[in-house]
Backbone as a chain_set.jsonl record, in Angstrom:
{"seq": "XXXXXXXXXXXXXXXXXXXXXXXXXXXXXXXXXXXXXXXXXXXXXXXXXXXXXXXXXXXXXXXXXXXXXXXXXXXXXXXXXXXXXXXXXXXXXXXXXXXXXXXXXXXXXXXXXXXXXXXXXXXXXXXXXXXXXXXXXXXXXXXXXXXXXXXXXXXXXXXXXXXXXXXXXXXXXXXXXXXXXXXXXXXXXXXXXXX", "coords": {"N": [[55.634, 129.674, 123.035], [56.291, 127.045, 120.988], [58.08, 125.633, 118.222], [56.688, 123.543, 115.922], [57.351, 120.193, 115.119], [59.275, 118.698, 113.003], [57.92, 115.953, 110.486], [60.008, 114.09, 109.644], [59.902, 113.093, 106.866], [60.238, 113.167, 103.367], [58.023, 114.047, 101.467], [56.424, 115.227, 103.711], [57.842, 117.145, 105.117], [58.001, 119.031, 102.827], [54.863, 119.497, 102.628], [54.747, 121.443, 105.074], [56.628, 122.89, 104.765], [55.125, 124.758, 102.594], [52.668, 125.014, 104.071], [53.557, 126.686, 106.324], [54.804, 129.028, 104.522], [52.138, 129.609, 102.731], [50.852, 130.52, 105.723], [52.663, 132.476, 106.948], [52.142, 134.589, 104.444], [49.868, 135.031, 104.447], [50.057, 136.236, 107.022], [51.499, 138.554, 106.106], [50.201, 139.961, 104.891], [47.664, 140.522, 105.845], [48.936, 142.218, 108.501], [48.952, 144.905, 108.328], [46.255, 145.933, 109.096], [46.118, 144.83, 111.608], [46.587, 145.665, 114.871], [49.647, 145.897, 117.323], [50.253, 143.527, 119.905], [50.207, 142.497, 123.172], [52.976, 141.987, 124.629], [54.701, 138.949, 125.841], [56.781, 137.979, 128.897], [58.914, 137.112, 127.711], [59.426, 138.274, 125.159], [57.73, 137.628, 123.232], [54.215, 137.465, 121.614], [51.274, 137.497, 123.514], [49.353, 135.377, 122.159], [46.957, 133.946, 122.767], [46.403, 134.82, 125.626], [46.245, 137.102, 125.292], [43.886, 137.401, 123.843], [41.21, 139.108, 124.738], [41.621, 140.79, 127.027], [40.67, 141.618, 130.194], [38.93, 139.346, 129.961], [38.131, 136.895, 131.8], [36.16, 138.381, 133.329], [34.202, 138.596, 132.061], [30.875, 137.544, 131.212], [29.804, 135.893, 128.73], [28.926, 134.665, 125.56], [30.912, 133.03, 124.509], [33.082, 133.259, 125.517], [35.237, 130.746, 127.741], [36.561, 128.778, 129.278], [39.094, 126.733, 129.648], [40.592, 124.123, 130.244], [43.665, 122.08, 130.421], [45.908, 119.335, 131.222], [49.192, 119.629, 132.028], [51.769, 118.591, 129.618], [54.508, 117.842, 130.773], [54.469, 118.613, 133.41], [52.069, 117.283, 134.221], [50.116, 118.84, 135.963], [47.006, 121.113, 136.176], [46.047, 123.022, 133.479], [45.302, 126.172, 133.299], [43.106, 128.665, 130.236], [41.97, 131.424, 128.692], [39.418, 130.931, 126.557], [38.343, 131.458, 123.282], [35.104, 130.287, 122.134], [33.178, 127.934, 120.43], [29.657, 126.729, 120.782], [28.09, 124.109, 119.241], [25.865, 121.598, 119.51], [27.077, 119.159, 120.17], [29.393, 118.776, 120.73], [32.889, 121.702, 120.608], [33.933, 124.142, 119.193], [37.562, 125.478, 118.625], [40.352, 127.959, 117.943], [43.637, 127.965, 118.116], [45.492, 131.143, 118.157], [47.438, 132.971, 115.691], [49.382, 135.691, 115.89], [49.663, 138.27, 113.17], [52.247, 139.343, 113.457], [53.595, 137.415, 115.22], [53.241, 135.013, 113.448], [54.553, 135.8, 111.137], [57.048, 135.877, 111.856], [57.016, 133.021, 113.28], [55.96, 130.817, 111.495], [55.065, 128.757, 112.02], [54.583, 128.196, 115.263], [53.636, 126.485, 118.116], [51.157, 127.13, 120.716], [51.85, 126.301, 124.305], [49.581, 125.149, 125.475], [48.473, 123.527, 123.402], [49.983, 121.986, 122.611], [49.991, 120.891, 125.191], [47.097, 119.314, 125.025], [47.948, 117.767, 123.108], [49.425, 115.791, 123.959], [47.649, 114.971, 125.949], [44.491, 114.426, 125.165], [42.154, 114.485, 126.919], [40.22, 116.613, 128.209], [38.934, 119.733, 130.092], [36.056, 121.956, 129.971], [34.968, 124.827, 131.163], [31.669, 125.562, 130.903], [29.376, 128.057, 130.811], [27.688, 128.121, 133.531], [28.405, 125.616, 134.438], [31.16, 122.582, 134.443], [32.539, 121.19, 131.594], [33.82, 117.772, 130.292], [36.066, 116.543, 128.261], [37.038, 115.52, 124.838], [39.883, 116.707, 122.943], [40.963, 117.696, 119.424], [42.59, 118.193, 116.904], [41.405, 119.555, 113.953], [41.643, 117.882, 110.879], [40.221, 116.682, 108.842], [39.663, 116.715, 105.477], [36.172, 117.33, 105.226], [35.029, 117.984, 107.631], [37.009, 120.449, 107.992], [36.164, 122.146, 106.751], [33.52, 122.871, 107.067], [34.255, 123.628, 110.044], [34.629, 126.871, 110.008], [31.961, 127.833, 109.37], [30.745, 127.659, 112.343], [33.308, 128.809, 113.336], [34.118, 131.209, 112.077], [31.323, 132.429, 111.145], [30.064, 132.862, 112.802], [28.668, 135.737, 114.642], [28.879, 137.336, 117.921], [27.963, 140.369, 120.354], [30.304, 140.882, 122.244], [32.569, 140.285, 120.722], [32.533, 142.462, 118.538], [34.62, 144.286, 120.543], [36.63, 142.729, 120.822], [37.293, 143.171, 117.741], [38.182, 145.343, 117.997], [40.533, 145.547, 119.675], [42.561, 143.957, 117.883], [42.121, 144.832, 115.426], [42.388, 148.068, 112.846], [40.786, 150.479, 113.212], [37.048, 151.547, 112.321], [34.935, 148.951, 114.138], [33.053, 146.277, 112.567], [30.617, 144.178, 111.379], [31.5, 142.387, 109.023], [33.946, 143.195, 109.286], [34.776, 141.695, 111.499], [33.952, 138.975, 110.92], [36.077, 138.574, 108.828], [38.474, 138.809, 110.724], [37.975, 136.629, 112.159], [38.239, 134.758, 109.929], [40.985, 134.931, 109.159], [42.067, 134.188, 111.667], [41.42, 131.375, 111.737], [42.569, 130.738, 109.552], [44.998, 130.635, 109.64], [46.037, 129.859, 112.012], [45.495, 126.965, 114.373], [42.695, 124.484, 114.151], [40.366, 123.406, 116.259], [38.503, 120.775, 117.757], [36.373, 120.269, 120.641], [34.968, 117.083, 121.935], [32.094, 117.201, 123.336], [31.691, 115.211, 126.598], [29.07, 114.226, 127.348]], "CA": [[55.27, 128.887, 121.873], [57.135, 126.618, 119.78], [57.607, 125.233, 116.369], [56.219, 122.149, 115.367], [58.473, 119.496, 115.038], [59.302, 117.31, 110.971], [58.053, 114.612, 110.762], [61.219, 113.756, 108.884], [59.391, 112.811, 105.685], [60.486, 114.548, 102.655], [56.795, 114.923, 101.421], [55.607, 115.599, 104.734], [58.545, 118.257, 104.934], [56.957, 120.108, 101.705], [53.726, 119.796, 103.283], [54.743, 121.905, 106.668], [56.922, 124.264, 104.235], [54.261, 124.955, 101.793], [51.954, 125.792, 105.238], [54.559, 127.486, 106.546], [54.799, 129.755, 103.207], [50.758, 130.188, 103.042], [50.7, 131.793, 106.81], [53.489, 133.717, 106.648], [51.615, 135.248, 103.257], [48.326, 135.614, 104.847], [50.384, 136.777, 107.783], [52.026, 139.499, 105.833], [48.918, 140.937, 104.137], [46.793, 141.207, 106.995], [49.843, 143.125, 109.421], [48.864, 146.458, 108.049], [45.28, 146.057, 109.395], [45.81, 144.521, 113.013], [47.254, 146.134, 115.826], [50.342, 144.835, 117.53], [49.384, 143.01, 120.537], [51.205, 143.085, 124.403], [54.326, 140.755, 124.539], [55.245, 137.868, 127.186], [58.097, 138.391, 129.474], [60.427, 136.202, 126.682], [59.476, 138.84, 124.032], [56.716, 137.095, 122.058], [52.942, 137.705, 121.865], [50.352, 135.952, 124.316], [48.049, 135.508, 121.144], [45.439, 133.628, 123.665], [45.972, 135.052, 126.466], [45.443, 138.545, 125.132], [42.853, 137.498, 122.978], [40.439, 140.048, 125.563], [41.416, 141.193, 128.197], [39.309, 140.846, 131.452], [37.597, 138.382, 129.495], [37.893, 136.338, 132.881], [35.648, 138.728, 134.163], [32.762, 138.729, 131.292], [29.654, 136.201, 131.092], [30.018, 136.103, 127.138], [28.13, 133.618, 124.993], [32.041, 132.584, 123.685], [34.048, 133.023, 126.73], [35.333, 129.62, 128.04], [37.92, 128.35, 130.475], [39.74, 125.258, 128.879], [41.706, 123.459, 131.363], [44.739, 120.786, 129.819], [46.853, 118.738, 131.647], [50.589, 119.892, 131.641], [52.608, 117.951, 129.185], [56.047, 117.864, 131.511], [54.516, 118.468, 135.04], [51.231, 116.954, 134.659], [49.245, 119.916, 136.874], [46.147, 121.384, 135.689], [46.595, 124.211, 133.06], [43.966, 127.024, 132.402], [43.361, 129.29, 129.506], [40.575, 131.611, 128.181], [39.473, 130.661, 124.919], [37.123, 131.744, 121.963], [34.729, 128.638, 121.606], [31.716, 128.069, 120.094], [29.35, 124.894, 120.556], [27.307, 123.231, 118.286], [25.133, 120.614, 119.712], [27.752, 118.039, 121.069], [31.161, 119.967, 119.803], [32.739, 122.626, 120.767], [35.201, 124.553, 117.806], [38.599, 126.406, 119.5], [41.946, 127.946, 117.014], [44.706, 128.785, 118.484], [45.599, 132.391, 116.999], [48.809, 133.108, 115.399], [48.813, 136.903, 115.164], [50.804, 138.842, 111.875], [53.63, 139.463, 114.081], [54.001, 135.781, 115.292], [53.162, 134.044, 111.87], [55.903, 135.944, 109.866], [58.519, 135.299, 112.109], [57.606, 131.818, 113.244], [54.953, 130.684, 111.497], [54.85, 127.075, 112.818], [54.224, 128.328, 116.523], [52.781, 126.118, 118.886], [51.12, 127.359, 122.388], [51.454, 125.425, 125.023], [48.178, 124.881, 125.988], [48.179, 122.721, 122.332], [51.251, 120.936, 123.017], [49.118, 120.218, 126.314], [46.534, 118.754, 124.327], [48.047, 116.895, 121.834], [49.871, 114.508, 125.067], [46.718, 114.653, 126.471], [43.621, 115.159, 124.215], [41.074, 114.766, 127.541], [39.992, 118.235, 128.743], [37.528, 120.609, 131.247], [35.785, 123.614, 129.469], [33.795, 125.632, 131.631], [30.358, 125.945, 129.526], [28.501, 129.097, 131.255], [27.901, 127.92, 135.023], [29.085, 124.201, 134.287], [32.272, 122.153, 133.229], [31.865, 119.69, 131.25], [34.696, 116.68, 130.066], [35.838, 116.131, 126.782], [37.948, 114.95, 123.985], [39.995, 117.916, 121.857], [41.431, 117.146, 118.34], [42.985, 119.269, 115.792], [41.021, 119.028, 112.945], [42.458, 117.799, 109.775], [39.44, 115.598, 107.763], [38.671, 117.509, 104.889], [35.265, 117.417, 105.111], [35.296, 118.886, 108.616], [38.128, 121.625, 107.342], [35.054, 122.847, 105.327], [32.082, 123.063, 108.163], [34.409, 124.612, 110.877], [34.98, 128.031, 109.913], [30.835, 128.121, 109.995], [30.668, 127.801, 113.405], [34.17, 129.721, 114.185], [34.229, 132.234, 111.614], [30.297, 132.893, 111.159], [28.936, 133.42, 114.827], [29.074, 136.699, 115.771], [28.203, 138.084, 119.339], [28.302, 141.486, 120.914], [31.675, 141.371, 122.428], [33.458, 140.105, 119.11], [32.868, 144.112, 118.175], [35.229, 144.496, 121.326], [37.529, 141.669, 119.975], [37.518, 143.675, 116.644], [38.829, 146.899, 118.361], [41.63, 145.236, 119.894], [43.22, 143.701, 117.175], [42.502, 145.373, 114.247], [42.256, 148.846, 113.348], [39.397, 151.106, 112.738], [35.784, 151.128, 113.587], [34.23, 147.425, 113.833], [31.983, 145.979, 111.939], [30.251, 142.501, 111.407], [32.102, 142.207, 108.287], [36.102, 142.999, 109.705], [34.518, 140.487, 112.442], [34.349, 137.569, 110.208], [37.542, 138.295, 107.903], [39.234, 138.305, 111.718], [37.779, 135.304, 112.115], [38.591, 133.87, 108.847], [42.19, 135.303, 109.306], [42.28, 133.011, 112.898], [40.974, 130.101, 111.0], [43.06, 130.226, 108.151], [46.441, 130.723, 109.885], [45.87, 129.638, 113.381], [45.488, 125.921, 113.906], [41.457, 124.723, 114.672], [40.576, 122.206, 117.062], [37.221, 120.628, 117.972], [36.152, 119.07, 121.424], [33.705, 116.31, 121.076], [31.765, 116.677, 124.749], [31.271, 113.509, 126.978], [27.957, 114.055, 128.546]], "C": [[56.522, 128.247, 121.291], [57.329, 125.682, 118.796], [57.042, 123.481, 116.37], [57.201, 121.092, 114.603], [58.215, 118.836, 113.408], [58.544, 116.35, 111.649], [59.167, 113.102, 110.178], [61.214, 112.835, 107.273], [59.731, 113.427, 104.469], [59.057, 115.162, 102.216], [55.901, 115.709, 102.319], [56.138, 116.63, 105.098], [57.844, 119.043, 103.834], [55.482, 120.846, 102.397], [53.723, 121.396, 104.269], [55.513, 122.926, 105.576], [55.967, 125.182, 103.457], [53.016, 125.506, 102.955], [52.819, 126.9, 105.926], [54.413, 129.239, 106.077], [53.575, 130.352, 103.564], [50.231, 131.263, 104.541], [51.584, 132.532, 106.901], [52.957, 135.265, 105.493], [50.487, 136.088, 103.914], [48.65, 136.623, 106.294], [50.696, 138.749, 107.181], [51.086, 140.235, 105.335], [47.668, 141.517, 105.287], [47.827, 142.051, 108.121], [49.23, 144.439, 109.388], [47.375, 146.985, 109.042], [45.403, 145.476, 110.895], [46.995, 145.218, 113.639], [48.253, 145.546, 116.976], [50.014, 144.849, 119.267], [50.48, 142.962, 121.629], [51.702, 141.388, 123.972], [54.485, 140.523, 125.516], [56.331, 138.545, 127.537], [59.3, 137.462, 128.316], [60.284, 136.782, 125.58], [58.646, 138.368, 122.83], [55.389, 137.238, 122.84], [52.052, 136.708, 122.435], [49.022, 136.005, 123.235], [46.721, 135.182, 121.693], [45.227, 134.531, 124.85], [45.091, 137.041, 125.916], [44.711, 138.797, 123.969], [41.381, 138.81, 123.382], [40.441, 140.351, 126.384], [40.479, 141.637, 129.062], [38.29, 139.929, 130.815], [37.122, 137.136, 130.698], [37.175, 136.534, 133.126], [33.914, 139.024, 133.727], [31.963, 137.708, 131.475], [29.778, 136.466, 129.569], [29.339, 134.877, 126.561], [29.834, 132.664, 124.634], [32.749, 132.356, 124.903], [33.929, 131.591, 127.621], [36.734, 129.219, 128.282], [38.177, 127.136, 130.045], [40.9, 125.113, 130.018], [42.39, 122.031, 130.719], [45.269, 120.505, 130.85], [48.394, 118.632, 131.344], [50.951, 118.668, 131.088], [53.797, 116.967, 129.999], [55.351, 117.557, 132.66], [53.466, 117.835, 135.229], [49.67, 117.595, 135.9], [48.393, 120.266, 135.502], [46.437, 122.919, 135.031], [45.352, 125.111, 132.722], [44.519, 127.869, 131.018], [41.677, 129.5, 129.137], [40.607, 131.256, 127.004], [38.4, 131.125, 124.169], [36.602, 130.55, 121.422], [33.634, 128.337, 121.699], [31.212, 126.62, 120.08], [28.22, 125.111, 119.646], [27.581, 122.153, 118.96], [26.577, 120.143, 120.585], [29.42, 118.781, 121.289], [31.164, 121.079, 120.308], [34.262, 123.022, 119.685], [35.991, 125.511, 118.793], [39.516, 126.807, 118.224], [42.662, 128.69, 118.277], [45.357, 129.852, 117.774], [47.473, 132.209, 117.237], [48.7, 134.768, 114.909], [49.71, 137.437, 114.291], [52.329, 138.807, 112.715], [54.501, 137.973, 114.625], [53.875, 134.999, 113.968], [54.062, 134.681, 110.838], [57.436, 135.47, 110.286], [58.398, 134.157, 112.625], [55.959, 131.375, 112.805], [54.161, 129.247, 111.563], [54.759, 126.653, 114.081], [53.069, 127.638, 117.25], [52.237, 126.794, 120.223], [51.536, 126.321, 122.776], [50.353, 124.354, 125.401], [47.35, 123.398, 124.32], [48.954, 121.531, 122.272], [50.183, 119.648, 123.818], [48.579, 118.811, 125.568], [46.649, 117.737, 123.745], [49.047, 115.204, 122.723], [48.823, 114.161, 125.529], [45.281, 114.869, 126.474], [41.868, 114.774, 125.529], [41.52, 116.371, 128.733], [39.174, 118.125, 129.801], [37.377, 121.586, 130.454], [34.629, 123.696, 130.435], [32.622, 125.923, 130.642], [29.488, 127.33, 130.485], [28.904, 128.714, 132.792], [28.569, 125.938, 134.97], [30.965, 123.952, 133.62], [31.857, 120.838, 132.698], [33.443, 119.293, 130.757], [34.421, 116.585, 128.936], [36.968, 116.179, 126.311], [38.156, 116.015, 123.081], [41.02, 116.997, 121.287], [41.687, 117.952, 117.735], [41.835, 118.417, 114.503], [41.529, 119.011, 111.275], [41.456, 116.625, 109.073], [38.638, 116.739, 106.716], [37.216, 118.488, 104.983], [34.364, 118.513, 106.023], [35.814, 120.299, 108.853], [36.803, 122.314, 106.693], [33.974, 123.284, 106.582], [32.446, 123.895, 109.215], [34.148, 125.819, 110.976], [33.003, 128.466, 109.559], [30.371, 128.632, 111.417], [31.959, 129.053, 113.948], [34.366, 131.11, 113.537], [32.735, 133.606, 111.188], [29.872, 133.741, 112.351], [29.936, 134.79, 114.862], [28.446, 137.508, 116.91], [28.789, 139.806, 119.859], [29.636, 141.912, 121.194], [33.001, 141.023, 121.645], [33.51, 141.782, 118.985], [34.308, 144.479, 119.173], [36.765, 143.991, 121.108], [38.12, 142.314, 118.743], [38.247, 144.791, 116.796], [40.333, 146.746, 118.816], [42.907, 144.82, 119.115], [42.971, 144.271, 116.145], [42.217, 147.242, 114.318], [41.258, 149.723, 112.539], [38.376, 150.926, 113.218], [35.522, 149.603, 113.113], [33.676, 147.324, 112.951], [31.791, 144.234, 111.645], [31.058, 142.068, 110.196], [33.624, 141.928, 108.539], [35.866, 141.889, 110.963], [34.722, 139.51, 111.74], [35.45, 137.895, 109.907], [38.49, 138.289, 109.179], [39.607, 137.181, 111.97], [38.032, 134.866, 111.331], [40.276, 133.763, 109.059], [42.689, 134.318, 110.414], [42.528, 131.629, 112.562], [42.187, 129.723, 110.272], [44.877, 130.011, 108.587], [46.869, 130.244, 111.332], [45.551, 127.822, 113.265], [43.495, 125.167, 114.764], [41.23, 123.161, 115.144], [38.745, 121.875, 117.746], [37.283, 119.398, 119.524], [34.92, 118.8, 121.596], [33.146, 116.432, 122.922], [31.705, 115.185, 125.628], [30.108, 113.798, 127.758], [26.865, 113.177, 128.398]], "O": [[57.593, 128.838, 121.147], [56.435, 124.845, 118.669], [57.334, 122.525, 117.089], [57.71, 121.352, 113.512], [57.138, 118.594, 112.863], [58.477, 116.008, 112.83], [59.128, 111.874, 110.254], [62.116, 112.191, 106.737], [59.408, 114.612, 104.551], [58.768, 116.342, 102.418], [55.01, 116.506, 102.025], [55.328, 117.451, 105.528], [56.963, 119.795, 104.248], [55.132, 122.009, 102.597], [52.86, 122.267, 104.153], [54.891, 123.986, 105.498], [56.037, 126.387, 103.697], [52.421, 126.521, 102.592], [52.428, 128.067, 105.888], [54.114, 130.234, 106.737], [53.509, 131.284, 104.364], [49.558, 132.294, 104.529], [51.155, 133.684, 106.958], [53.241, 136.455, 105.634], [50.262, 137.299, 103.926], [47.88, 137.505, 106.676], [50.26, 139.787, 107.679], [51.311, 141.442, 105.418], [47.062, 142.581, 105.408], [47.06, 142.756, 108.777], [49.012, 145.036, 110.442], [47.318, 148.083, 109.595], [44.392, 145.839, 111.498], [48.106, 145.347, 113.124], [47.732, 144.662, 117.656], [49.63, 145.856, 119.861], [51.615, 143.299, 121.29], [51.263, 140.362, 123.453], [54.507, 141.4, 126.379], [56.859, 139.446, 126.885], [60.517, 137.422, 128.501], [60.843, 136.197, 124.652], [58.872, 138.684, 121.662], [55.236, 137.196, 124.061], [51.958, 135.522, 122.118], [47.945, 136.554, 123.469], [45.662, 135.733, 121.396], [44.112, 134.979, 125.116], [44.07, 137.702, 126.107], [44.708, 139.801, 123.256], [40.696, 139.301, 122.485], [39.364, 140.387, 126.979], [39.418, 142.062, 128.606], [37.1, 139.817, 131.107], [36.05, 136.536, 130.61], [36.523, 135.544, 133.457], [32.931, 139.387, 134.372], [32.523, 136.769, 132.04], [29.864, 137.675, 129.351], [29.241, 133.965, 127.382], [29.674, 131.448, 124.533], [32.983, 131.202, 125.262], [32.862, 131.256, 128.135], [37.743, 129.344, 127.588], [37.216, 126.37, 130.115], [41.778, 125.869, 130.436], [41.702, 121.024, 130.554], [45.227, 121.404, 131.689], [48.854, 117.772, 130.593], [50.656, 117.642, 131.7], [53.945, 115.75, 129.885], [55.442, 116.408, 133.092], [53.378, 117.511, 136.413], [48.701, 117.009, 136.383], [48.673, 119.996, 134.334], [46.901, 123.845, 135.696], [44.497, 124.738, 131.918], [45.69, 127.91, 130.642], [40.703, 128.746, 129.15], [41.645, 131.217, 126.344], [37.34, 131.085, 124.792], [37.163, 129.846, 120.582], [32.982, 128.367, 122.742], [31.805, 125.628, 119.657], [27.602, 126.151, 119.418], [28.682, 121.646, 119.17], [27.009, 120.794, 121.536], [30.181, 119.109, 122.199], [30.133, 121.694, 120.578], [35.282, 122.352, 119.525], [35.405, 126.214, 119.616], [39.479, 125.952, 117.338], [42.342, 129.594, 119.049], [45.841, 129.525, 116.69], [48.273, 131.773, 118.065], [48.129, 135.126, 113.879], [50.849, 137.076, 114.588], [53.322, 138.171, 112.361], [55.671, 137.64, 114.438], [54.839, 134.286, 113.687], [54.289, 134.114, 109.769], [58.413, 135.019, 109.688], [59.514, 133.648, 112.723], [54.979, 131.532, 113.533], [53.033, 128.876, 111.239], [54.785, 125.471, 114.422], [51.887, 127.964, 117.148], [53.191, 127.041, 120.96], [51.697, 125.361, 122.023], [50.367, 123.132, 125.548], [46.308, 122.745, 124.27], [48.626, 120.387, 121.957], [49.796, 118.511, 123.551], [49.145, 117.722, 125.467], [45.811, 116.836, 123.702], [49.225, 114.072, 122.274], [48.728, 112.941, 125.668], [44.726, 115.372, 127.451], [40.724, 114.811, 125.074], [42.398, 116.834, 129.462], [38.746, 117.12, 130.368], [38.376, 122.213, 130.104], [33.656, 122.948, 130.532], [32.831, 126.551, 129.605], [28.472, 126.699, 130.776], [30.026, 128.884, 133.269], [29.22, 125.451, 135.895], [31.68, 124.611, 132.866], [31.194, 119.88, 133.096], [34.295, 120.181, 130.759], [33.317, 116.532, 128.395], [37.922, 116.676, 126.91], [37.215, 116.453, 122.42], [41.678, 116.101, 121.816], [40.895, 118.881, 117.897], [41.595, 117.23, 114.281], [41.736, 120.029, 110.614], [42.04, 115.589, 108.756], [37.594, 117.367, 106.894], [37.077, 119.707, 104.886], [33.542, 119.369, 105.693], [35.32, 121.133, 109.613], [37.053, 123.295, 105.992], [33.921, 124.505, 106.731], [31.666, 124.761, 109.608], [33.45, 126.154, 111.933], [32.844, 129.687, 109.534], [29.789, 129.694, 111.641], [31.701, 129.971, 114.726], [34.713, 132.074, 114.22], [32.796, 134.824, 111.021], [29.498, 134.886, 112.605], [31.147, 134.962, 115.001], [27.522, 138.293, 116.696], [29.931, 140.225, 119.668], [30.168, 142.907, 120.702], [34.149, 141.39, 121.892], [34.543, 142.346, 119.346], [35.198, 145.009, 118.507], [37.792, 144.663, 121.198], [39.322, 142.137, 118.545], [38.917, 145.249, 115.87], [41.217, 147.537, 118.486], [44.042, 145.151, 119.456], [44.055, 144.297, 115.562], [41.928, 147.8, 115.377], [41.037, 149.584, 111.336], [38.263, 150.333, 114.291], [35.815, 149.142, 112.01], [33.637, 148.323, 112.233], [32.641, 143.345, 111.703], [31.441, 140.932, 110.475], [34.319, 140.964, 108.217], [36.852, 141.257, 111.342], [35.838, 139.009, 111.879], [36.239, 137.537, 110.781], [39.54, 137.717, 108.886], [40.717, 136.656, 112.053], [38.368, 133.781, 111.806], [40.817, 132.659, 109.117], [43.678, 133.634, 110.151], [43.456, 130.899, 112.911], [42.736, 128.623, 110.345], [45.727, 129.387, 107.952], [48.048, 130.295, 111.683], [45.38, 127.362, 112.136], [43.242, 125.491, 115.925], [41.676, 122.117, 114.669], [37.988, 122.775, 118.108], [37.84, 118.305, 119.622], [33.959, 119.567, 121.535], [33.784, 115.776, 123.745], [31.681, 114.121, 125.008], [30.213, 113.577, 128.964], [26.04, 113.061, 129.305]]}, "num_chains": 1, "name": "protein.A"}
């Protein structure tokens, strides 16, 4: 992962400190409650990849193979992801977990980087892939409706999801505030299908 570049604005600097600030906060208050998570060979957490392990290997209503187009090399990149559709849309965040959001809490994946050079995708949908256009979302209005779809829905192996990262028994309740916690500090991204 890495940081998100100025845009060399001074208000637009405030902006990114003032976010900055807010996940670091929300970072530091939720730590106590999630469990710290296996680290890359460069000493930082694969927040996606070890969003569930063997989740490769589940049929899951959520589970979904997002394929980008390398930035640099241009090859095809996978990644599992947590991603819910509605109708045409499908909602993704990239997680930032307590341990990554205090010490950098302007961490990009890759797999967003990807994206953001090259905002046409592949998500595996169940037995299909389908083609489509991903966007960070940043229109108000939108900012407001996501966290329905990404923080509401919950399925069976979310409980599973809940065990991994946080700590104690599950429940549909520490399920959402996970999810809200993803949402709120993680960055959320919507792809519009093309079918």
């Amino acid at each position: 992962m890495t940081e998100a570049p100025s845009n060399g604005s001074t208000s637009g600097d405030e902006a990114v400190t003032v976010r900055a600030e807010a996940i670091r906060t929300a970072a530091i208050s939720a730590a106590p409650k999630h469990r710290r998570l296996l680290q890359s060979a460069s000493g930082g957490p694969h927040p996606q990849r070890n969003h569930a392990p063997g989740l490769r290997y589940l049929h899951t209503p959520w589970a979904r193979v997002l394929t980008t187009t390398g930035r640099k090399t241009g090859q095809q990149r996978r990644n599992y992801v947590r991603a819910i559709r509605r109708h045409d849309k499908v909602y993704v965040v990239m997680l930032r977990p307590p341990a990554l959001a205090i010490e950098r809490p302007l961490a990009v994946s890759s797999w967003v980087w990807n994206m953001r050079g090259n905002p046409n995708i592949r998500l595996r949908l169940r037995r299909r892939t389908c083609a489509g256009v991903a966007r960070e979302i940043s229109d108000p209005t939108e900012l407001q409706q996501a966290p329905e779809a990404i923080c509401e829905t919950v399925h069976l192996i979310d409980y599973g999801e809940c065990r991994l990262h946080l700590r104690g028994r599950p429940s549909r309740t520490k399920i959402k505030d996970l999810h809200r916690y993803w949402f709120d500090t993680g960055i959320p991204l919507v792809i519009e299908l093309a079918e």
